[in-house]
C-alpha positions in Angstrom: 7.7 87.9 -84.3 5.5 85.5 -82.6 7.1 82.8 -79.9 5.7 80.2 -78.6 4.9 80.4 -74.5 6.1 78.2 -72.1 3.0 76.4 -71.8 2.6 75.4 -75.3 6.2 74.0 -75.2 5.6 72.2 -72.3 2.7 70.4 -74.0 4.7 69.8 -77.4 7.2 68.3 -75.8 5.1 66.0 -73.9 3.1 64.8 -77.0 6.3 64.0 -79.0 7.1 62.4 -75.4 4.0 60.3 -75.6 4.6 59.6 -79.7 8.1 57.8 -78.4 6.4 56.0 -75.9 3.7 54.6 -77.8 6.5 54.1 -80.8 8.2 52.0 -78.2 5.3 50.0 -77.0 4.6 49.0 -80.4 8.1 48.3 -81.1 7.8 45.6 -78.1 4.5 43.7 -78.5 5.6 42.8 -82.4 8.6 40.6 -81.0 6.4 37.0 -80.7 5.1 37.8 -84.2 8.1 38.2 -86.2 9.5 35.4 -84.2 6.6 33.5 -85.1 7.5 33.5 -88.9 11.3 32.4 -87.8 10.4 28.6 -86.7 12.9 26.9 -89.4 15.4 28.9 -87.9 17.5 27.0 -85.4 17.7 29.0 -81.6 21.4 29.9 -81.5 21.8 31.4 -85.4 18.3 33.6 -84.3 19.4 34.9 -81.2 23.0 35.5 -82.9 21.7 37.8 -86.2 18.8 39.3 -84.2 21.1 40.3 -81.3 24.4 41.6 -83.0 22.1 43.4 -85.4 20.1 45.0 -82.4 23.2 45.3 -80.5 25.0 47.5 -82.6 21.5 49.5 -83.4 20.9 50.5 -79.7 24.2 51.3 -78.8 24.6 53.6 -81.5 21.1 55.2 -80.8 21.9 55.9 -77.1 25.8 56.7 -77.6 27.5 53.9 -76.0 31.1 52.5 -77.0 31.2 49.4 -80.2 34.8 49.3 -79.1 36.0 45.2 -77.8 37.3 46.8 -75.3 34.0 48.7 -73.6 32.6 45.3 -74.6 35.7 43.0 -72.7 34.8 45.4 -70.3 31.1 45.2 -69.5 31.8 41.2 -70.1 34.6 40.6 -67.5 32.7 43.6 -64.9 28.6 42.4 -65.2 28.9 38.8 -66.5 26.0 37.9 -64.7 23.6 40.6 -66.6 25.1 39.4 -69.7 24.3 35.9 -68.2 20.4 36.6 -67.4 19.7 38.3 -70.9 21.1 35.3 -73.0 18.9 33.5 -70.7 15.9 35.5 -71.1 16.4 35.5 -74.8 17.0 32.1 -74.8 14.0 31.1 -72.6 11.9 33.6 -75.0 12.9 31.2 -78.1 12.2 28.1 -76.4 8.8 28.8 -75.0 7.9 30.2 -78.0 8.4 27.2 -80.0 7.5 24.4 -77.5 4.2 25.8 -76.3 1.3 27.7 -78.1 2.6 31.3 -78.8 -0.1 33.1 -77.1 -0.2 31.4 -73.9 3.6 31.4 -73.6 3.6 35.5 -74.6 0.9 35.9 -71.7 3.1 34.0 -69.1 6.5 36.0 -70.4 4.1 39.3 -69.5 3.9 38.3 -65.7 7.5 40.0 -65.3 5.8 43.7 -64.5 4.0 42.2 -61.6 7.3 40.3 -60.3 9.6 43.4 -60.7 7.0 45.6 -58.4 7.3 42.7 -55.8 11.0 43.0 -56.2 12.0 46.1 -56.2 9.9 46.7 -53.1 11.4 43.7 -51.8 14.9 45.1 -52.6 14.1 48.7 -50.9 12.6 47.3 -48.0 9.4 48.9 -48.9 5.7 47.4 -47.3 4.0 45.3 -50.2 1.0 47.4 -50.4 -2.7 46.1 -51.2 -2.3 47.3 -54.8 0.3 44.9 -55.2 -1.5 42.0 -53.9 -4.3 43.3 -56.1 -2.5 42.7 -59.1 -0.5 40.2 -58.6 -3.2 38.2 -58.2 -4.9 39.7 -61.1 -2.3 38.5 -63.0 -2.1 35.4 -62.1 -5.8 34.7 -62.3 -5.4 35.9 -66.2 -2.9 33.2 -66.4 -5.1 30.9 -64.8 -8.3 31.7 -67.3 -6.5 30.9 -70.6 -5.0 27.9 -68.8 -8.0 26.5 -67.1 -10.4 25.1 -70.3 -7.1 23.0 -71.6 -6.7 21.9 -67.5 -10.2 20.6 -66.7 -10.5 18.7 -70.1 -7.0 17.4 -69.8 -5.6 18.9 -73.3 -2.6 20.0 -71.9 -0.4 18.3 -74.3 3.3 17.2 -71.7 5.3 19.0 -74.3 3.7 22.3 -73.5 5.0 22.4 -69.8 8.3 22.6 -70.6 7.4 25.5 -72.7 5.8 27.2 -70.0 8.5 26.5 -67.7 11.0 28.3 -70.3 8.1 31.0 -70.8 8.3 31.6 -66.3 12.4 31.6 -67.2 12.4 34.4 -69.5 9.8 36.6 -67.3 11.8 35.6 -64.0 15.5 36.5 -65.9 14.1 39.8 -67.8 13.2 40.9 -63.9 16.3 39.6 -62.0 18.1 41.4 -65.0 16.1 44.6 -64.9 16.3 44.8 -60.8 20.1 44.6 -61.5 20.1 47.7 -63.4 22.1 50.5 -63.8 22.1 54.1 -63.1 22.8 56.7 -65.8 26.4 57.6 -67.5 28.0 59.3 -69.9 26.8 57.0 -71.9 23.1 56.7 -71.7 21.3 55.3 -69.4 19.9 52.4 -71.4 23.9 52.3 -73.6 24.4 49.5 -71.3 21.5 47.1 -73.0 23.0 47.6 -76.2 26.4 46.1 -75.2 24.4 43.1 -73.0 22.7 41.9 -76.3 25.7 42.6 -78.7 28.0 40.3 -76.2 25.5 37.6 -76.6 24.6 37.9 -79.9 28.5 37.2 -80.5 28.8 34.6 -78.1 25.8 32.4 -80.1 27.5 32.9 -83.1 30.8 31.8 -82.1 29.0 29.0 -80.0 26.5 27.7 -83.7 29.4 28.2 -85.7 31.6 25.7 -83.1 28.3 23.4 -83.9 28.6 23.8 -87.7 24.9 24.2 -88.1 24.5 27.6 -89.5 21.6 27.3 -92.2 21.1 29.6 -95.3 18.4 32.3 -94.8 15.9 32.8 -97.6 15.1 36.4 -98.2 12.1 36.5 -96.4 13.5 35.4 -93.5 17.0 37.7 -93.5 14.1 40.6 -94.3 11.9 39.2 -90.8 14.9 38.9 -88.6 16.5 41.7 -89.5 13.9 43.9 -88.8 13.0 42.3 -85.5 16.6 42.9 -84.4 16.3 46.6 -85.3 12.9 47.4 -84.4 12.8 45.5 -80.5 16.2 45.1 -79.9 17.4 48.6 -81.2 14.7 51.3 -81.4 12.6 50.3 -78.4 14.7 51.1 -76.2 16.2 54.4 -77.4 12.5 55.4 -77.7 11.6 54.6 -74.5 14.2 56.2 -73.1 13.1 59.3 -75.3 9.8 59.4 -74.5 10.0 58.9 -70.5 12.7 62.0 -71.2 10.3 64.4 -72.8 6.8 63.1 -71.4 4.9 63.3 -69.0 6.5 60.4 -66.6 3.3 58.1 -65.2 1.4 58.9 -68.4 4.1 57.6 -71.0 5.0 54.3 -68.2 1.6 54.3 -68.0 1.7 53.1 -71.9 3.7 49.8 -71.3 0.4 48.5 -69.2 -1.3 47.5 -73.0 1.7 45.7 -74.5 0.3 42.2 -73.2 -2.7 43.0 -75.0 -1.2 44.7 -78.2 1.3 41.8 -78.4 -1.5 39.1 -78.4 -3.3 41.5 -81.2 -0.9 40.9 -82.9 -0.2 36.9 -83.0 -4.3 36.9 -83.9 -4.2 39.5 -86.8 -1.2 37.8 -88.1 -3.4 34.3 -88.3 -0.8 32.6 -85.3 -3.5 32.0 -83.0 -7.4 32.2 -82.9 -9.4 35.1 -81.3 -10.9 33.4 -78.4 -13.3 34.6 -75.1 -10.4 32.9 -72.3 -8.1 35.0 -74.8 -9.7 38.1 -74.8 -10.3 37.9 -70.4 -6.8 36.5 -69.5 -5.2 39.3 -72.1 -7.6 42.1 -69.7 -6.6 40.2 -66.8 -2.8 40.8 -67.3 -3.0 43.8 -68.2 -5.4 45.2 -65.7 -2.5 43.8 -63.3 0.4 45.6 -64.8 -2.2 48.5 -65.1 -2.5 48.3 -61.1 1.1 47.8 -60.4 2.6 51.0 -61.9 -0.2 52.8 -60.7 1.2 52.0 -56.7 1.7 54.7 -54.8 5.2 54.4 -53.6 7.4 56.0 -56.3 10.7 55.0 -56.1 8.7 51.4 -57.1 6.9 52.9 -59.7 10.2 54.6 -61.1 12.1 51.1 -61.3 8.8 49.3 -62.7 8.9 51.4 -65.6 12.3 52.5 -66.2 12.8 48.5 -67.8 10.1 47.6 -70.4 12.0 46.4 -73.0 
């Protein structure tokens, strides 16, 4: 009977490798759409149903403990991770809702180029020219979609803070992802799972203290549902899947069109207008994270890419 050789394992494996990954990336850049369809939603009762619900989903999917005591744990032993993803969550909410979507999505995607700079930082590594490079490239995307509404003075005051929450989320999502942690018996991502869970409980026991808890129409239990499932609770366990039977740079390599495919998205799904500025600054940023991974030091390519979530 016929076996398959060594070589044509090798290459299965690393195209269901690459499937995960790409599942994973998708996963990812339709977050600031289905939030987009949430507005009437007040913050606290979002981040409370679409983090309990991707809580309990990730941690199942990469074998960590639903026990209150694993979680009393985790809470009591890494408060301050549990601290920085509530505030990159809640950041995320804000900015999306107090600034135009697509410029605060681009802004939330300048987190690749500041966890390069940190992690090299953090291993006392030489910041290269590639990470100069893209850095800047990154911030010059920024600068294109920013610059028409600048010289013309459209900038409307409300939008800053927006902004400001959008540089909060990117700046928290990298302290948090620098934090990290290494693998268990667990799973090496288990410990994401439990971070969201706590703080999907902590909402809902903070909005229910406020008494505003609103009812949900269909639609919207169907829209937040699914976006606590599908970013919260598959991305993760795919990513983690794919990096595990891929090809390393090439499925990391995949994260590098999320600012792009998440923008795609917000235009397909009418939230904002196809525009040239768009279309550069989206390039721009992506080009940047493109550059970044691509450095040739690898422990900083290995803790670039380990976190895209």
């Amino acid at each position: 009977m016929p076996t398959s050789s060594p070589t044509t394992k090798t290459a299965t494996k690393s195209t269901y490798g690459l499937a995960y990954g790409a599942a994973a990336v998708l996963f990812w850049s339709s977050g600031a759409l289905l939030f987009c369809q949430l507005t009437a939603i007040p913050l606290l009762q979002y981040i409370a149903i679409s983090q309990i619900v991707g809580g309990f989903t990730c941690i199942l999917l990469t074998g960590g403990s639903l026990g209150p005591v694993a979680l009393c744990r985790r809470l009591t032993s890494n408060w301050i991770s549990v601290f920085l993803i509530g505030t990159n969550q809640l950041a995320f909410a804000t900015a999306m809702r107090t600034a135009p979507p697509i410029h605060a999505d681009l802004i939330i995607y300048l987190w690749p180029a500041m966890l390069v700079i940190g992690s090299a930082r953090r291993l006392n590594h030489a910041i290269l020219p590639q990470h100069i490079l893209g850095m800047g490239l990154g911030f010059l995307g920024i600068f294109v979609f920013l610059a028409p509404e600048i010289f013309n003075h459209k900038i409307h005051s409300a939008y800053f803070s927006g902004y400001l929450c959008a540089f909060i989320a990117a700046l928290s999502w990298t302290t948090y992802s620098l934090r990290g942690t290494s693998a268990t018996s667990e799973g090496k991502h288990a410990y994401i799972g439990k971070d969201v869970l706590i703080i999907g409980i902590v909402c809902a026991a903070l909005h229910t203290i406020q008494g505003e808890w609103v009812a949900l129409t269909l639609y919207e239990w169907i829209i937040i549902t699914t976006l606590g499932i599908v970013v919260y609770g598959l991305a993760v366990p795919c990513w983690q899947k794919g990096l595990q039977l891929g090809r390393y740079t090439t499925v990391a390599s995949l994260a590098n069109v999320i600012p792009v495919l998440s923008v795609t998205w917000l235009i397909v799904g009418g939230v904002a207008p196809m525009t040239m500025t768009v279309a550069v600054a989206g390039l721009l940023i992506s080009m940047s994270c493109w550059i970044l991974q691509s450095a040739p030091v690898s422990p900083l390519k290995q803790t670039a890419s380990a976190h895209y979530t």
